[in-house]
Structures are given as structure tokens and as C-alpha cells.
N, C-alpha and C positions, 0 to 999 in steps of 0.2 A: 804192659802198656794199658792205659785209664783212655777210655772213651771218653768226649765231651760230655756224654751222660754220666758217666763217672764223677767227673768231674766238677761237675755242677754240683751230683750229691753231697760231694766232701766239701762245697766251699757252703752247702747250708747247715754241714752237721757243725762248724767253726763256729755257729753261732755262742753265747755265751749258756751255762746251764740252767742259770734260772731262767731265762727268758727260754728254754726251751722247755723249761718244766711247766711254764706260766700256756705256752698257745695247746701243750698235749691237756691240759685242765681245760681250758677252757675249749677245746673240740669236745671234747667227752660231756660239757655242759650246751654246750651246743646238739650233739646226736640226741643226750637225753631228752631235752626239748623240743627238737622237731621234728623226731620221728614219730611219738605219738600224737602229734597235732599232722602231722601225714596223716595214720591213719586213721584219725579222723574226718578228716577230707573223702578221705576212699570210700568208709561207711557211708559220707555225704552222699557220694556220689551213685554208690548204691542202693541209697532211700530214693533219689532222684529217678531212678531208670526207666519206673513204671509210670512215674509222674506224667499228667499233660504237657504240651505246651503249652507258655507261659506270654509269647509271644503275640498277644492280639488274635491270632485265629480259632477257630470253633473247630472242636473236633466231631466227627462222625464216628460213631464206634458199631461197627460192621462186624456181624459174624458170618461164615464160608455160607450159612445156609440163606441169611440175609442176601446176599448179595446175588446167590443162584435166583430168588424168590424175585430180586427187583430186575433181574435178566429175563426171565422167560415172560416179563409185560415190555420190557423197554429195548431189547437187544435190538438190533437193527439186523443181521442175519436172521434173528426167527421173524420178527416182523416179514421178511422177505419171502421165505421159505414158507411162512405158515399161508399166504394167497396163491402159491401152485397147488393144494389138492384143492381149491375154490373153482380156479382154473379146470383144475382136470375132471371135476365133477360138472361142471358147465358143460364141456367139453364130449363128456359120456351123454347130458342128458340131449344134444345137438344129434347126436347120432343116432338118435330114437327117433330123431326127426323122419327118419326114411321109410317109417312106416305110419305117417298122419297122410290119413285120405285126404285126397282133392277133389275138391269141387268145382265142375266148370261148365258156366254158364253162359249159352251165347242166345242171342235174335236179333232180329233184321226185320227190313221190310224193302220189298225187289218190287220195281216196277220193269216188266218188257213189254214192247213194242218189237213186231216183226212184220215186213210189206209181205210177208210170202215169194214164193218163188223156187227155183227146183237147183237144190246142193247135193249133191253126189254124197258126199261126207256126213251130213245129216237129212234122214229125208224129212224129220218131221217140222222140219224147217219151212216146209213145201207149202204150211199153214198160213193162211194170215191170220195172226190173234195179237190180240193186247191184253194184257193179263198182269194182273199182280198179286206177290206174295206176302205172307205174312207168318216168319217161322220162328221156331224157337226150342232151343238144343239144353237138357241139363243132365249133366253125368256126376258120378260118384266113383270115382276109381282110385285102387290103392296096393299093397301088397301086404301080405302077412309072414307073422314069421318064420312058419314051416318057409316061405320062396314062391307062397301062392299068388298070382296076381289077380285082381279084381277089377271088375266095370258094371256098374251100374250105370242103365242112362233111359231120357227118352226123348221122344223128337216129336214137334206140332208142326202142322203146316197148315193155312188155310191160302189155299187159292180160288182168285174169282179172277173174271175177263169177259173176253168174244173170244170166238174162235169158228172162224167160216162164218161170222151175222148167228153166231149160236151161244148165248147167254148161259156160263158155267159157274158153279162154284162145286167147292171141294175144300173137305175136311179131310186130315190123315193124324196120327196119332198111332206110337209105335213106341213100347215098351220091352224091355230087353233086359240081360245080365251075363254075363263070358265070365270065365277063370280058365287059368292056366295054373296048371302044377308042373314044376319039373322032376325026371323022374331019375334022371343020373345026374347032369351037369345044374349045379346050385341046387343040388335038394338036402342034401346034410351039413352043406355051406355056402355062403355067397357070402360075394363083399363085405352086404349091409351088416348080415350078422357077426362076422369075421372085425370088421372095423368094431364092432360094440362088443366082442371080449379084447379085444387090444385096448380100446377105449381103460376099460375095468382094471386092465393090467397097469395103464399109465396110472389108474390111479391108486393103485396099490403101489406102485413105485414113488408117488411124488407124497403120498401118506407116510413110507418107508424113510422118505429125505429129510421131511420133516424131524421125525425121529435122531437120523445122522445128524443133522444140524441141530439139534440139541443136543446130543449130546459133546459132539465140535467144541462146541462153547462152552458147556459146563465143565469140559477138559481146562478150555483157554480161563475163564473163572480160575478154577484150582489154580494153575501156573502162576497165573497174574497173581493171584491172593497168598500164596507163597513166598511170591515173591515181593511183596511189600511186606510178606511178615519177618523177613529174612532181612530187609532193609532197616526197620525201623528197629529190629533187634542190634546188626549192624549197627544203626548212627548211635547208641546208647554206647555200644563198647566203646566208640571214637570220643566220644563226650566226657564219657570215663578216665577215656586215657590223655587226654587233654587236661581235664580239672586235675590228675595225677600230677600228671608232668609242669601244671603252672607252680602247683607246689610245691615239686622238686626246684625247678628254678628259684623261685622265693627263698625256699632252704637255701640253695648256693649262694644267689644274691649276700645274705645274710652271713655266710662260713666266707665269702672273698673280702666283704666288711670290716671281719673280725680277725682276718687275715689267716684264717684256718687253709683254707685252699686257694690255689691262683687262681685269677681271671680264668684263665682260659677253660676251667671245668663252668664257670658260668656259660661262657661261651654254648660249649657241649651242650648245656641244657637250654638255652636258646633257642639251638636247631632244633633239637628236639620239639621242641612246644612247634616249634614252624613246621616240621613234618607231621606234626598231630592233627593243627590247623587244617592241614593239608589235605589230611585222612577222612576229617571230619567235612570240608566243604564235599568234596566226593560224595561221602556217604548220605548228603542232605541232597544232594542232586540225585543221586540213585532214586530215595525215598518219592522222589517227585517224578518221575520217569515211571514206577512204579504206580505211583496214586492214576497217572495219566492213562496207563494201560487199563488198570481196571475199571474206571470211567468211563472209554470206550466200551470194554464189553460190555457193562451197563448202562449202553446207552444213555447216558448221562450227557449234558447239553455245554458244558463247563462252564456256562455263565451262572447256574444256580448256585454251583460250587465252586467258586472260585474264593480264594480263603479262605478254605475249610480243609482242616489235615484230615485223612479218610486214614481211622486206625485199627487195625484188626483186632477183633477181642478174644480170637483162636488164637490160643499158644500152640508154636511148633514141637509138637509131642511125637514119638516114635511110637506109634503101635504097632502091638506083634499082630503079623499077620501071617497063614498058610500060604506058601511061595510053592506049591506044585503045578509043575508044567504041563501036565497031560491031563488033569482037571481044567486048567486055562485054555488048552487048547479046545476041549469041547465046548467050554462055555464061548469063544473066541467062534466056534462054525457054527455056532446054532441059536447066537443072540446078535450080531455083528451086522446090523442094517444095510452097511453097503451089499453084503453076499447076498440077503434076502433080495434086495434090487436085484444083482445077477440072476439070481435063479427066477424072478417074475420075467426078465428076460429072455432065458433060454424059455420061459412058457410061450412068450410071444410069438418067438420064431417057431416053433410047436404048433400053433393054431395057422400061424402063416404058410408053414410047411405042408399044414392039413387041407388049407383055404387052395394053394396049389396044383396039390395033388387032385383036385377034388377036378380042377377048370379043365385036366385031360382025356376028359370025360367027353361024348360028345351031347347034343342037346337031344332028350327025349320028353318031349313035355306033353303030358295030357290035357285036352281043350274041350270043354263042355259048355252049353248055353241055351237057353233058354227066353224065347219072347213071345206078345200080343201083338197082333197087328189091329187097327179100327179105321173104319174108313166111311164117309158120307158122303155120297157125288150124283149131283144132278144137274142134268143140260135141260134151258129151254130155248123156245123162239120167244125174240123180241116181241113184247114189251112187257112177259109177266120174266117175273125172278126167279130162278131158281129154288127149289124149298132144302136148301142142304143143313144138317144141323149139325155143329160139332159135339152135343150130348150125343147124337147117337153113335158117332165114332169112338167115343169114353167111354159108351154101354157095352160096346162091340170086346173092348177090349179087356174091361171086366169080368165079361162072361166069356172069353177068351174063344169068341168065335173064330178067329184065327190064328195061331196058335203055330210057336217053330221053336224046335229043340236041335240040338246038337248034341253030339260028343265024336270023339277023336284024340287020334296022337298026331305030334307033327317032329320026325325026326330030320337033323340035320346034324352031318359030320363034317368036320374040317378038313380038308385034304392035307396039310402038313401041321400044323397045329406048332410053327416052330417058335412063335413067340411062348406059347402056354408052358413046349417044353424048357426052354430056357429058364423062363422064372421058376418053373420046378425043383431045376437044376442050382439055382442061384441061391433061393430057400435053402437048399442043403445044407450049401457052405455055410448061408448065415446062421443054422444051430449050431451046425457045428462050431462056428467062430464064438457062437454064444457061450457054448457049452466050454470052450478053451480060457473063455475071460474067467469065467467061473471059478474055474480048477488055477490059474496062474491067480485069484485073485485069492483063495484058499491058501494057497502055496505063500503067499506073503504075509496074509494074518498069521498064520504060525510064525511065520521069521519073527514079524513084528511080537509077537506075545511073549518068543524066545528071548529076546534083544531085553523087551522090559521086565524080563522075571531076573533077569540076568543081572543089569541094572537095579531092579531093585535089590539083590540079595547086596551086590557090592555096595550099595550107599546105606544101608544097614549095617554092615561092618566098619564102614566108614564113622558112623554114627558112635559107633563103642569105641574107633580107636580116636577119633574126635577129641571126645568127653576125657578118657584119658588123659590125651595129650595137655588139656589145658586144665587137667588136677594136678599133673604133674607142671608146669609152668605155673602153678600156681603157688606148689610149693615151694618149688626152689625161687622164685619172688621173695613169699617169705622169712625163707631162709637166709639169702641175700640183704635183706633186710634187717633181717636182725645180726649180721657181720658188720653191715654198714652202720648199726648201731653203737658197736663195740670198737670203729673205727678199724676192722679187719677187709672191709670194701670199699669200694669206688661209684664216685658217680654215674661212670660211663657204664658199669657192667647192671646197675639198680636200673638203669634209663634202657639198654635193652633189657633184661629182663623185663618189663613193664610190656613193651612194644610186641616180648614174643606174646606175652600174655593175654594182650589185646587181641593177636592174632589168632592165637588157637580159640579165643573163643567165638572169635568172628567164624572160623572155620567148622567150629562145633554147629554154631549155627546156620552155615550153609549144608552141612550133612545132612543136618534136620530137614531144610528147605527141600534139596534135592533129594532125599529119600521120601517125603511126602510129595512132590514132582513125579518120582518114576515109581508110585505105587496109582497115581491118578491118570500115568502113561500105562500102567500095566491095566487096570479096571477099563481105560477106553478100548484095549487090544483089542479085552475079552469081550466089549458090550455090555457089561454088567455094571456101567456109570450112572446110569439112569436108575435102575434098579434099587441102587446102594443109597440113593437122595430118595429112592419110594417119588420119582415122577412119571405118571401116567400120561398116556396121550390118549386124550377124544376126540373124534371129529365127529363132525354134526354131516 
């Protein structure tokens, strides 16, 4: 039994013999013909690839170190990042504030009035006087930073009045200076000084962030730039296989003319060209998704550059690189900024722990001082004055006619001290929680460093069997090709072949992309991203 496909063939083989000797001639003058004007085309399209656009826009031709270079002025993350150690140095010099001396100044002028008369409470109330004063108070006091405390100061008074119908006046004038040292609680730490190495630490941590976020970015840099390199290699293949396949069409157009082949392989290559179309709208939107990304991380405004293609002038190259794990892993704990942050952490809690420790202490503070007294005082009867001078009170005190020292301890203990112990206690936990971030956050840079060695070794191999793949799709193309010359092939199998060919090489060049991705992911594991571009960080 004859299928209808059978049967079709036998009512074309009925045709007459020269007219079939006549269309076998003239297909064989047709393949001769349009296969080397194919590839032709191909070559075209291969002189094309490198080409600009041709389309009205301005290209920017950016290379990976270019672009890191217009990041570390325009980024908006380091812009952010780079005014916290501004902050935190502000912040340290604020805290020095606790040891600028004060000065303080007071005076007055006191008038009383008193009728006399008899107070239990005060007897010298008993007087009747009018009397008025005129004083004036200036000190210097402040702390140092052993925890010493200081006071300088001194005091004027002149008083005049009655008192009993008896005409006074009076000068005083009284010079002095105290300290206190403490000799257990806040003498190897206090607050002040405990707050200004925390201070130091914030700002070795927010200097350290700095660092992280650069090197964030010079990561996110890479990816983005990869990845437009990836695209625009990408939209060249689809361009390729597009200008392929209109040609292939053309060729059919021309063999269904000639009545070599039916319609319906026109057809086949119709779709074709529409799926290429296809391929290729995609691939011009990737290109531009891509351009968009790395604009952002270059801080770029999009109004400067708008119509302008942004085209990488790094070609995606595979270099060999050393993939050992246990070299990564060291370079990954001992260059890796976020850990440095932890570990200025666990110092924090170290000095807070010590600051603590220190307050269960109780207070033994040594007290010494030092002053002049001078004083001028004479009473008359009504109607001569007084003769009081306030030089001679100034002399008095000069030549330190009277004269008071001190020294002493003043001890005081807490009967429960249960706030002091708590925080003690509280301290603890938080090194230790310090000390745990630490080690869980060591414990995951290795994972991370393992993952991207790992990663890159397989997009490496990926990379060789890539490239294979599309020497081989390239040959059997071809080969196919020159069957189809001979009239031993077919449209539909020349049209995929073309498609697998486009694809492995699309594919080649995404290995490329992503094995340059997870060698940029394995360099940030380790912290050694910054190093490998040779950028330095200064702060002023």
C-alpha cells in the first residue's frame, strides 16, 4: 500500500523527461549561483560586526578601567559612603570637647537694708545696718585626661554701709585652686576617655566601609560591563543571522520562481527571517537594559547621554588564572573589609567591657588645695570714712599673708552597686555576641569564596566546551552547505543549521561573560578587587 506521499511522488516523477532533465539543469545553475553570493553576504556580514552604528547615534567607547575611573568621582554610593568618615571624624573631634576648660564668670551688686531686732534663727540680724555690696566671682575649671579634675578661681567683695551709726567699709579678695584624682573608680577609665576610643573605632569602621563600598561597586562595574559586553557581542550574532537568513529567503524566493522548489520552503524561510527578527529585537533591548545599568553605576544623569550607544572596547577574553582554594581563603580573612569592621567591633566591646569593669570599683579620690586670703576692714564714727583699701587686700594676698592648704582622700562605696553590676554583666554578652558575628561572618566568607572558586572553575570549562561547540556547528553548517550546493540538502535543515550556529556562538559568548562575572565574584570573596585595579584609599 502507497501513502499519499507516495503518491504525490509518482504523479511528479510522470512528468515528461526532458522537462525533467530541463528544471534538474537549471537547480544546479541556480545552487551554483546563489551559494557563493550567500557567502558572500556572510563575509559581509562578518566585516559588519565590529562596525559602529550607522543609525544617527554617537558611540562612547569605554574601556572596564575607564569606567571604574568615572565611578569612584560620580557613583552615588561612594559619594554617600565617602561623608561618614567626615561624620565620624567630626564626631571623634566632639568628644574631646570634655576636656576644654570653663570659664565662669559672675558679679553683682546687693543692696540690704535691715531695722534690727532679735531672730532666734540669726542673731546677727539683731543689727541695724544698711549696707551694700559689690562682688565678683571668676573660675577656671576643667578635667584632664589621667580623670583629674580642676578649679581654679577667685572671689572680690567690697562692702560698705552703717551698722549701729558706725561707718564700714570692707575689702576681701580670696584666691584658690582644688584637684581631685581618682584613685580606683575612673582612674584607668572613664566615660570621657572610653567614649573617644569608641569614637576612633567608629572611625576606623566607617574608613573600613568606605573601602566595602568600593569595592561593591567596582564588583557591580564588572557585572554591568560584562554584561553589555556580552550583549552587544550577542546583538552582532542575531544581525548575522538575520542578514543570513534574508538571503536564504531571496535564494527560495528565486528556486519557487524558477519552479525549482514549492512555495511552501519559501514559506519555511519566511518564518525563519521572523524568528531572527525576533531574536534580534530582544537582543537590541538587552543591549539597552545593559547600557542603563551601567549608567547608573556611573552615576551618569541620562539626559547627557541619551542617544549615545555606550560600547565596550574590552573584548571578552578568558585568562588563565591560579583557582586554589586555601590561598583564597587567606587572602578572603585578612583583606575582606567587612571582617576588619567586625573585629574593630569586638575591640569596642573590649574597651566597653574594660570601661565596666573598671565602674565596680568604688570611689577613692585624692583631694588637694591650695589658697590666699586678703582682706582690708575699717569701721568709723560718723562723719569721717572709712580708710579701707582694696590694694592692700591684693598685697595681702600676693605676699600670701594668709595662706590654706589642703590635701586628703574622700572614699565612698556603694552598698549594692546593682546597676554597675548589671552592665558588667551585659558587657560580657555583648563581646561575646561580638566575638560570634565575627566567627559566623568568617564561616561565610569561606562558603562565599568556595561557591566562587567553584563557579569559576566550571564557567572555565564551560568556555572550552563553548568554543567547541560552535567550531563544530560551524562545520557541519559548512558541510551542509556545500550538500545543498550539490542539491544533496534541504532548505529546512541549511536554516537550522544557521540557528544552531547563532546559538553556540551566542553561548560561547555568554561562557566568556560569565566566567569573567565569577572570577570578579571570586576577587570580591577574597578582597583583593581593589588591589588588582591598584586603588588606594586616603583620607585626609
Amino acid at each position: 500500500m502507497r501513502t499519499n506521499h507516495d503518491q504525490s511522488v509518482r504523479g511528479r516523477t510522470r512528468q515528461p523527461v526532458a522537462a525533467l532533465r530541463s528544471c534538474n539543469r537549471l537547480y544546479r545553475l541556480l545552487a551554483e549561483a546563489l551559494v557563493p553570493a550567500l557567502l558572500v553576504v556572510c563575509v559581509s556580514a562578518m566585516a559588519q560586526q565590529n562596525q559602529p552604528s550607522q543609525q544617527g547615534q554617537t558611540a562612547r567607547r569605554l574601556s572596564l578601567e575607564d569606567c571604574i575611573q568615572i565611578a569612584l568621582e560620580h557613583n552615588r554610593d561612594i559619594q554617600i559612603e565617602r561623608i561618614n568618615p567626615r561624620i565620624a571624624r567630626l564626631t571623634l573631634d566632639a568628644s574631646y570637647g570634655y576636656y576644654d576648660p570653663s570659664l565662669v564668670v559672675s558679679g553683682g551688686h546687693e543692696h540690704r537694708r535691715e531695722p534690727g531686732g532679735f531672730d532666734p534663727a540669726d542673731l546677727s540680724e539683731y543689727e541695724v545696718h544698711d549696707a551694700e555690696n559689690d562682688y565678683a566671682k571668676v573660675g577656671l575649671r576643667g578635667t584632664l585626661p589621667t580623670g583629674m579634675r580642676y578649679e581654679f578661681g577667685g572671689d572680690y567683695v567690697h562692702s560698705f554701709g552703717l551698722r549701729e551709726a558706725i561707718d564700714y567699709e570692707t575689702y576681701g579678695v580670696v584666691a584658690n585652686m582644688s584637684v581631685t584624682q581618682p584613685l580606683l573608680r575612673d582612674f584607668w577609665t572613664d566615660q570621657a576617655r572610653t567614649t573617644i576610643k569608641i569614637n576612633r573605632k567608629n572611625l576606623r569602621i566607617s574608613e573600613l566601609g568606605v573601602g566595602f563600598i568600593l569595592m561593591e561597586v567596582v564588583h557591580k562595574i564588572e557585572l554591568a560591563y560584562y554584561e553589555l559586553a556580552f550583549a552587544r557581542e550577542n546583538l552582532q550574532v542575531q544581525r548575522k543571522l538575520l542578514e543570513v537568513r534574508k538571503a536564504f529567503q531571496d535564494q527560495a524566493h528565486q528556486k519557487v520562481l524558477a519552479g525549482a522548489i514549492p512555495a511552501l520552503e519559501e514559506k519555511l524561510a519566511q518564518a525563519q527571517v521572523a524568528a531572527a527578527e525576533t531574536a534580534l529585537i530582544a537582543a537590541r533591548n538587552a543591549v539597552s537594559i545593559a547600557e542603563n545599568e551601567l549608567k547608573t553605576l556611573l552615576g551618569d544623569d541620562f539626559q547627557s547621554s541619551e542617544g549615545i550607544e555606550w560600547v565596550p572596547t574590552d573584548p571578552l577574553l578568558v585568562l588563565p588564572e591560579e583557582l586554589e582554594l586555601r590561598a583564597s581563603w587567606q587572602r578572603g580573612i585578612s583583606q575582606r573589609p567587612d571582617l576588619a569592621q567586625l573585629r574593630v567591633e569586638v575591640e569596642k566591646q573590649d574597651l566597653n567591657l574594660r570601661f565596666r569593669h573598671n565602674q565596680l570599683f568604688p570611689w577613692l579620690d585624692l583631694v588637694a588645695g591650695y589658697g590666699r586670703r586678703g582682706s582690708s576692714t575699717f569701721e568709723q564714727r560718723l562723719p569721717l570714712p572709712p580708710p579701707a583699701s582694696a590694694s592692700r587686700a591684693f598685697d595681702q594676698v600676693w605676699d600670701g599673708v594668709a595662706p590654706r592648704d589642703l590635701i586628703g582622700v574622700i572614699f565612698t562605696l556603694p552598698l549594692s552597686r546593682t546597676t554597675e553590676r548589671a552592665n558588667y554583666r551585659a558587657s560580657k554578652e555583648l563581646k561575646e555576641q561580638a566575638i560570634l558575628r565575627l566567627k559566623q561572618r568568617e564561616e561565610l566568607v569561606m562558603r562565599e569564596i568556595s561557591d566562587a572558586l567553584i563557579t569559576a572553575r566550571a564557567d572555565r570549562d564551560r568556555v572550552e566546551a563553548a568554543r567547541r561547540a560552535a567550531e563544530l556547528a560551524e562545520a557541519a553548517l559548512d558541510a551542509e552547505q556545500q550538500k545543498l550546493a550539490v542539491g544533496q540538502s534541504t532548505f529546512y535543515v541549511v536554516l537550522q543549521l544557521q540557528g544552531d550556529l547563532a546559538a553556540a556562538r551566542s553561548q560561547e559568548a555568554r561562557a566568556k561573560a560569565d566566567y569573567n562575572k565569577s572570577l570578579s565574584m571570586l576577587h570580591r570573596a577574597e578582597g583583593s578587587l581593589l588591589d588588582r585595579h591598584k586603588i588606594d584609599i586616603e583620607y585626609k
